[in-house]
N, C-alpha and C positions, 0 to 999 in steps of 0.2 A: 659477201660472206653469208652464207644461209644459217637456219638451226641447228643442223647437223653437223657442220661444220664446226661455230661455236661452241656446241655443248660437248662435242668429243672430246675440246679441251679441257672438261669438267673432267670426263671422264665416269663419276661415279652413276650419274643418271642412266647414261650409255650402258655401263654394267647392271644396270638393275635391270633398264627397256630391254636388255639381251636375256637375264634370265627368266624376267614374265615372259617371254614372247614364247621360248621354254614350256614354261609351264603351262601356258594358256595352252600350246600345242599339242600337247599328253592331256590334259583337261580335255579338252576338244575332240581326241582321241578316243578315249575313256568313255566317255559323254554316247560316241558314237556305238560304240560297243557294248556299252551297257545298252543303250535303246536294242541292237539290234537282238542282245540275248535275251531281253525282255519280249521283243515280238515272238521269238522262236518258242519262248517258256508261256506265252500268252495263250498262241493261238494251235501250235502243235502238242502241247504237255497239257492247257487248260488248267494251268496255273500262274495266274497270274500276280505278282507280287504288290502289294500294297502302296509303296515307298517310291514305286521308280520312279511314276511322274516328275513327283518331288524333285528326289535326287539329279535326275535329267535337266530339268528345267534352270534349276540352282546352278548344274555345271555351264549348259547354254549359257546362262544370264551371266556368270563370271568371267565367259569365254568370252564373250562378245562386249557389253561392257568394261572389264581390264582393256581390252584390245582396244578399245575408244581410244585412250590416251595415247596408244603406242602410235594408233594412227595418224592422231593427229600430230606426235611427232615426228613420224615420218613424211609425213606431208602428203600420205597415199589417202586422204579419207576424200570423199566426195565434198565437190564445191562448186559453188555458182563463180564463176568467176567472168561473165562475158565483159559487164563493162568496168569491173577491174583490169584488161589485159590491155585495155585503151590508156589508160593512164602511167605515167611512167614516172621517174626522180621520186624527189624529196615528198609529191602527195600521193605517191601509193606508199612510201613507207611510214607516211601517217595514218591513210586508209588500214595498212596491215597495224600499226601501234593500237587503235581504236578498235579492230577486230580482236585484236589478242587481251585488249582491256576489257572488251567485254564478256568474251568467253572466260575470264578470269573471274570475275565478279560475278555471271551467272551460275558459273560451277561451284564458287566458292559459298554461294547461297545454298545451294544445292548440297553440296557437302558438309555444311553446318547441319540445315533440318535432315537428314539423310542420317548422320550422325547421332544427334539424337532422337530420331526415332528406333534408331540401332541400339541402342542405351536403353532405350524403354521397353522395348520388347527384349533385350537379353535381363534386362531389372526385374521383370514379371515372371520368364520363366515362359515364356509363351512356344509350346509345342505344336507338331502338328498331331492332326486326328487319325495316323495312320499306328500299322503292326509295332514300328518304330519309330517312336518320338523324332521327329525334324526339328532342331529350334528355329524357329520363324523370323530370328533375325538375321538369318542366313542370306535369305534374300533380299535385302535394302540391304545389304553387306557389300554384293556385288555392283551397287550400284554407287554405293561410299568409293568404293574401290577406283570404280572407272570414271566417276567425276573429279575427281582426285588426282590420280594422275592427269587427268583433260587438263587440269587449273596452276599444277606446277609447269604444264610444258606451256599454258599460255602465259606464263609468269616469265620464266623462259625468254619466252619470245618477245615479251613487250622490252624488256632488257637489251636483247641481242637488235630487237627494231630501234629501240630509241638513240642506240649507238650509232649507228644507221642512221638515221635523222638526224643529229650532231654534227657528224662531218659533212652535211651539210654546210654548217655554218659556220666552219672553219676556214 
């Protein structure tokens, strides 16, 4: 039985991975299209807008990291796997228990300081220096975001593996 499989059963996670994936989409979209009217108003109008980078960068960075988690629960992200694919039974579903433990714990660190540094900068008030105020915790938002979801799907996983491991030793 894989992840996907497992957590279909939940159900609710399924429904959320399906409508970020959604929204990352038109995010991503949006993203694309504001760059390119920004180039067109840049370089042929000779007016160029203050905010875009910003705004651009911000959508990028929510696009790509939300998308982390979805990836790694779909199992599509990049991996070394050469001399995991040598190993097989009950010690690669240890190997994968230890992988998902860790990835839990590093994102979960991650997602504490990430969090309150999001807390501090929305506390302060911290804008950006352009035409229109950006709040600056906009971006360590996006990165709240997609560590966050990485650490519930490796929470996830260490569950669905360690079940996995059990019938081992029944």
């Amino acid at each position: 039985m894989n992840l996907q499989t497992s957590v279909q059963k939940i159900g609710l996670l399924e429904k959320i991975f399906d409508l970020l994936t959604s929204i990352f989409s038109y995010l991503l979209l949006v993203s694309v299209l504001y760059v390119t009217f920004e180039v067109f108003s840049r370089y042929l109008f000779s007016k160029p807008h203050d905010y875009s980078e910003i705004l651009a960068k911000y959508m990028v960075l929510m696009v790509v990291l939300g998308g982390a988690g979805i990836a790694y629960y779909r199992n599509v992200h990049i991996k070394m796997d050469l001399a995991v694919s040598k190993i097989r039974g009950r010690a690669l579903v240890f190997i994968k228990i230890i992988e998902a433990l860790f990835t839990f714990v590093a994102c979960g660190i991650l997602t504490l300081f990430t969090g309150k540094y999001c807390a501090f900068l929305f506390s302060i008030g911290s804008e950006s220096e352009t035409s229109i105020p950006i709040p600056q915790w906009l971006e360590p938002l996006s990165l709240l975001i997609g560590v966050f979801f990485v650490s519930v799907v490796a929470f996830v996983r260490m569950g669905v593996f360690f079940r996995e491991f059990m019938k081992f030793h029944q």
